[in-house]
N, CA and C of each residue as an Amber inpcrd file, in Angstrom:
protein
   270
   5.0200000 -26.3100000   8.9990000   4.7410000 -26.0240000   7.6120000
   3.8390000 -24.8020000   7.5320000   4.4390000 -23.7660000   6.9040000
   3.3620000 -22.7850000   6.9660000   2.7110000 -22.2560000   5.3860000
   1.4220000 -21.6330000   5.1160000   1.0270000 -21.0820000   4.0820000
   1.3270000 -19.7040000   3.6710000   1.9280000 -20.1600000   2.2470000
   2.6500000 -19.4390000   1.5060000   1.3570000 -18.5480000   0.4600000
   0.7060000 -17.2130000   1.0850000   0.3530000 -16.6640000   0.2860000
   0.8620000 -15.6530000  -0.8740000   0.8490000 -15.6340000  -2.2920000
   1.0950000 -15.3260000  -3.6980000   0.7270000 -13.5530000  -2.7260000
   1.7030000 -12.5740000  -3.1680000   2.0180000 -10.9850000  -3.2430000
   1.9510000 -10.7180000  -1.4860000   2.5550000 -11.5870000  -0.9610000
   2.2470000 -11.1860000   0.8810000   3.5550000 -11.0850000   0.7720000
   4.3780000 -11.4510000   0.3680000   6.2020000 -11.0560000   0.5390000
   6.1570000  -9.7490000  -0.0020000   5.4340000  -9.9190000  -1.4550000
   5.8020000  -8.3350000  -1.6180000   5.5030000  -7.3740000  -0.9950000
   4.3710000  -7.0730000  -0.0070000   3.7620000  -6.1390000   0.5500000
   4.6700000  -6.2600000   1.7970000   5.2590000  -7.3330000   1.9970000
   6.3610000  -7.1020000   3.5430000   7.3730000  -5.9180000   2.6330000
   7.7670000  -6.3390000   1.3940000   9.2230000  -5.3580000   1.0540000
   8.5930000  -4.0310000   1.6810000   7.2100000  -3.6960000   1.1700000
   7.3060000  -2.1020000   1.1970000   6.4520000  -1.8930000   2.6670000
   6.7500000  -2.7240000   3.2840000   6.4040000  -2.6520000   5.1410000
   7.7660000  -2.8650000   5.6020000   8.8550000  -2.8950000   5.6160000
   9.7380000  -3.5030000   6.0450000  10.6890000  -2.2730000   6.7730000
  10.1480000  -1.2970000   6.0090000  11.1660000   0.3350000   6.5470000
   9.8940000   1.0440000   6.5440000   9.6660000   1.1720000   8.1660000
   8.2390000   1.9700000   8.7550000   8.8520000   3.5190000   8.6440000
   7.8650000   4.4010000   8.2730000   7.8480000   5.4070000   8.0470000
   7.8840000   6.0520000   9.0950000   7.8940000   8.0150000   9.3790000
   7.9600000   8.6090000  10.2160000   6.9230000   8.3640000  11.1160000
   5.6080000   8.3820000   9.9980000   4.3130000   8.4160000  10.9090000
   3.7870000   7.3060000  11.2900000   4.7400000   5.9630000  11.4950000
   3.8980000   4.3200000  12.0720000   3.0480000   5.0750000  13.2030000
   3.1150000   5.7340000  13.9240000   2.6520000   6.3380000  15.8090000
   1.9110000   6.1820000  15.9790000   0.9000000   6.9540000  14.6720000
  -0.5490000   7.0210000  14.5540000  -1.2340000   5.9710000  13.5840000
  -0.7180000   5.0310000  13.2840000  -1.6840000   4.0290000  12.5700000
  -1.9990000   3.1690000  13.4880000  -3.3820000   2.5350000  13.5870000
  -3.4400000   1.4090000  13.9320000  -2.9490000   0.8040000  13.7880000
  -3.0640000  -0.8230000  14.6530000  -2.3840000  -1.9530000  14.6120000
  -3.4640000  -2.6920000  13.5010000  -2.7610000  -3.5040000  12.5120000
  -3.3230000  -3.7290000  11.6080000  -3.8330000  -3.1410000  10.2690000
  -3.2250000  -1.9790000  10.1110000  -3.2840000  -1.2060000   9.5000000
  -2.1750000  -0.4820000   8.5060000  -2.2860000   0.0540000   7.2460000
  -1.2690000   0.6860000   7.0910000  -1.8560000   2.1190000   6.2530000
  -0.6390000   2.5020000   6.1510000  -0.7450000   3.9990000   5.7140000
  -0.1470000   4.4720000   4.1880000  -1.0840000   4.6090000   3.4270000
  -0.2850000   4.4210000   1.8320000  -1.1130000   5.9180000   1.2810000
  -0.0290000   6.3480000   0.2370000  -0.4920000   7.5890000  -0.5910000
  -1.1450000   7.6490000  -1.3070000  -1.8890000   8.0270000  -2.1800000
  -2.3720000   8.2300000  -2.8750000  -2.8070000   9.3470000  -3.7470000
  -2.5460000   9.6510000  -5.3760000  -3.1630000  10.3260000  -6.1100000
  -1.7180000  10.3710000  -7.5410000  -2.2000000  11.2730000  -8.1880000
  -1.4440000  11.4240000  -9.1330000  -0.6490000  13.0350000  -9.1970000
  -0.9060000  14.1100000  -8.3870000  -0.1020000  15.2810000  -8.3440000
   0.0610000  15.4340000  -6.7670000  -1.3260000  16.2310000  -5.9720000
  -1.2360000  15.9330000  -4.5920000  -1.3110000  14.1930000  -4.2530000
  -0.6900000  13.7310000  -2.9130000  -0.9280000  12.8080000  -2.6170000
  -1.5630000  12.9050000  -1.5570000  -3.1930000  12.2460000  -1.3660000
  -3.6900000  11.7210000  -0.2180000  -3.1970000  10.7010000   0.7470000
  -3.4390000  10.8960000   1.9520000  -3.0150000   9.6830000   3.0920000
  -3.9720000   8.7070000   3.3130000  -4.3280000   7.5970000   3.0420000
  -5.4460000   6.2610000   3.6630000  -4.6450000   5.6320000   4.7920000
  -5.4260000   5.0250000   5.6590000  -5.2840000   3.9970000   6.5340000
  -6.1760000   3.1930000   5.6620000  -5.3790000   1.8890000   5.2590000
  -5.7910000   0.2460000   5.0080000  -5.8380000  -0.8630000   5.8150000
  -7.0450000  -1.4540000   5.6840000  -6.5320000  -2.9790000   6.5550000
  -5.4260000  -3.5210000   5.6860000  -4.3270000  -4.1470000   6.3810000
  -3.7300000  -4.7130000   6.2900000  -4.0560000  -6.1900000   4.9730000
  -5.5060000  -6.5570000   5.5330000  -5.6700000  -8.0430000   4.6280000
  -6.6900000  -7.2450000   3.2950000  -6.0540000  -6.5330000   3.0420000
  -6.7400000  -5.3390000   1.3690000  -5.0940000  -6.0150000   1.1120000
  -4.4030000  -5.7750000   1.4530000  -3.1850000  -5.9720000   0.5020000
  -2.7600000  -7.1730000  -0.0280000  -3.4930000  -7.9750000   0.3100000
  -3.7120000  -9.3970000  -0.8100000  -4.9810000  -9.6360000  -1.7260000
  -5.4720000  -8.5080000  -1.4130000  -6.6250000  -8.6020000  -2.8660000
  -5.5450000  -8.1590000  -4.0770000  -6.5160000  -8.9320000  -5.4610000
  -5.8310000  -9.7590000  -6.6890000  -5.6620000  -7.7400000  -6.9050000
  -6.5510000  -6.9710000  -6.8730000  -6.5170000  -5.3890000  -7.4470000
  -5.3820000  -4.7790000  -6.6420000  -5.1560000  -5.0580000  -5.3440000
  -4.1720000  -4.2190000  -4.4400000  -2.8140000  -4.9290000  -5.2300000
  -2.6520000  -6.3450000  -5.2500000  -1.6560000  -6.7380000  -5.8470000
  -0.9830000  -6.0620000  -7.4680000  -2.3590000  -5.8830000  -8.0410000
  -1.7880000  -4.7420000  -9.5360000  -1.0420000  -3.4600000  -8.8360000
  -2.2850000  -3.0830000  -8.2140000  -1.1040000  -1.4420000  -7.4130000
  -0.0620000  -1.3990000  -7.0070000   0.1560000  -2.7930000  -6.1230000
   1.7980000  -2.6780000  -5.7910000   2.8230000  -2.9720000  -6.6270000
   2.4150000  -3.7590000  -7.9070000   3.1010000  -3.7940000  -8.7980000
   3.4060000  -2.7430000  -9.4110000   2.1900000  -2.2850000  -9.5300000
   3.1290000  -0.8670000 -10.3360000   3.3790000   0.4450000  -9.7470000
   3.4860000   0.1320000  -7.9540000   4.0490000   0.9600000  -7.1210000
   5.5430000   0.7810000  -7.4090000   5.7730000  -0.4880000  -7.7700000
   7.2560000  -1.3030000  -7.1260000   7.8190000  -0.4570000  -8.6940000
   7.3510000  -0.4530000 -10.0010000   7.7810000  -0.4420000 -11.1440000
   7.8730000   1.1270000 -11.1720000   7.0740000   2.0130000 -11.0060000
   7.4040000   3.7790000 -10.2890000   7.9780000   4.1420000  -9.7400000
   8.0000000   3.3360000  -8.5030000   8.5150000   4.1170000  -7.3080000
   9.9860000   3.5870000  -6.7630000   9.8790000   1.6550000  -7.2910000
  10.6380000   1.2920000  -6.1530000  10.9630000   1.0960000  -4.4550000
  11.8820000   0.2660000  -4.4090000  11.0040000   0.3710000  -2.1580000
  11.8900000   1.5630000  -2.0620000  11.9130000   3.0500000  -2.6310000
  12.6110000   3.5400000  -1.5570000  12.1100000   5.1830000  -2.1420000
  10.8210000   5.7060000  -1.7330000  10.5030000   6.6680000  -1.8650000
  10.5490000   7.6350000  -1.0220000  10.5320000   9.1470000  -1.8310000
  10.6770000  10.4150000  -0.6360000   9.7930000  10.4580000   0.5590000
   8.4060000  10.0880000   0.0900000   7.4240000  10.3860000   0.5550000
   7.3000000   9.4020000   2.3710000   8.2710000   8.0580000   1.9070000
   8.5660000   7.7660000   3.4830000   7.8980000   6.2580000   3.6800000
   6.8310000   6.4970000   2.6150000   5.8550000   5.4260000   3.0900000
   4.7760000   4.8570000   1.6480000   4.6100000   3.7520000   1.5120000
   3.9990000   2.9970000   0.3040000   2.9310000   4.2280000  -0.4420000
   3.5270000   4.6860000  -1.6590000   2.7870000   5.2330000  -2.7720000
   2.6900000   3.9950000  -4.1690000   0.9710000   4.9400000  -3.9200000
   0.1870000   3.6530000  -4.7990000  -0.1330000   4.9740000  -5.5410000
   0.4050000   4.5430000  -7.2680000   0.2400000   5.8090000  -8.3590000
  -1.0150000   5.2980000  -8.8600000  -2.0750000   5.7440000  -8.2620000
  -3.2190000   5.6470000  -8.4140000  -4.4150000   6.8790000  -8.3910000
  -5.1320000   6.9910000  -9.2880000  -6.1640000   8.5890000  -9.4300000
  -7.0050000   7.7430000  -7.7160000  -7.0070000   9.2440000  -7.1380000
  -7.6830000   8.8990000  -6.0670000  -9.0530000   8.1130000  -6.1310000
  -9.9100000   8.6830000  -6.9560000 -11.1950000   7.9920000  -7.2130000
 -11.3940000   6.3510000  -7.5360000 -10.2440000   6.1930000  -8.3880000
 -10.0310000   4.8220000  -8.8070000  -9.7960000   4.1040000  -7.0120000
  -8.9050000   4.6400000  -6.4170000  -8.4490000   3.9870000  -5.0660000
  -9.7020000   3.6890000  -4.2680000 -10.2240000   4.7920000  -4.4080000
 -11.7510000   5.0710000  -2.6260000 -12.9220000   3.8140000  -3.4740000
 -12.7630000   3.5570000  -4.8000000 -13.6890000   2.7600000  -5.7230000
 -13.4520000   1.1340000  -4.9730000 -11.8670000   0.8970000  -4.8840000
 -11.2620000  -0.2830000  -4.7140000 -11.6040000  -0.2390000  -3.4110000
 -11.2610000   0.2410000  -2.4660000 -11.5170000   0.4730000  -1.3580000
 -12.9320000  -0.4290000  -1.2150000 -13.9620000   0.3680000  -1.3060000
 -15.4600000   0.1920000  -1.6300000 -15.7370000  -1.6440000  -1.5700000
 -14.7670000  -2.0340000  -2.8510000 -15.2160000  -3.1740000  -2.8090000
 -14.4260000  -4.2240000  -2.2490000 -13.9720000  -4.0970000  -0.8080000
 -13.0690000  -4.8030000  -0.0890000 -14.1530000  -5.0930000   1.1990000
């Protein structure tokens, strides 16, 4: 019997097709965009992507972007500042 955590499937969809650059991420880690014209690169822990705030972002990654963007790899349409803020409190 295993535990079924609420937005952990969703964050497999947009892990599920590794990008060019998996090489250089850590293990445990992932690699998501960020900003609203340029996009910045973060490395995330992995267990940020079940906080209740990461779960809004991917929602409305999924509702923007869809799983199948140019960029290769999970864009979070997020103002950078707002992101490094969230970040902060993880």
């Amino acid at each position: 019997m295993g535990i079924r955590l609420p937005g952990v499937s969703q964050a497999k969809k947009f892990l599920r097709r590794p990008s060019l650059s998996t090489v250089d991420v850590p293990k445990g880690y992932c690699a998501v965009y960020v900003g609203e014209s340029q996009k910045k690169r973060f490395l995330i822990p992995i267990s940020c992507l079940n906080q209740p705030e990461f779960q809004n972002l991917l929602s409305q990654a999924e509702e923007e972007f869809g799983y199948d963007h140019p960029m290769g790899g999970l864009t979070i349409p997020c103002r950078e500042d707002i992101f490094i803020n969230l970040l902060r409190l993880n």
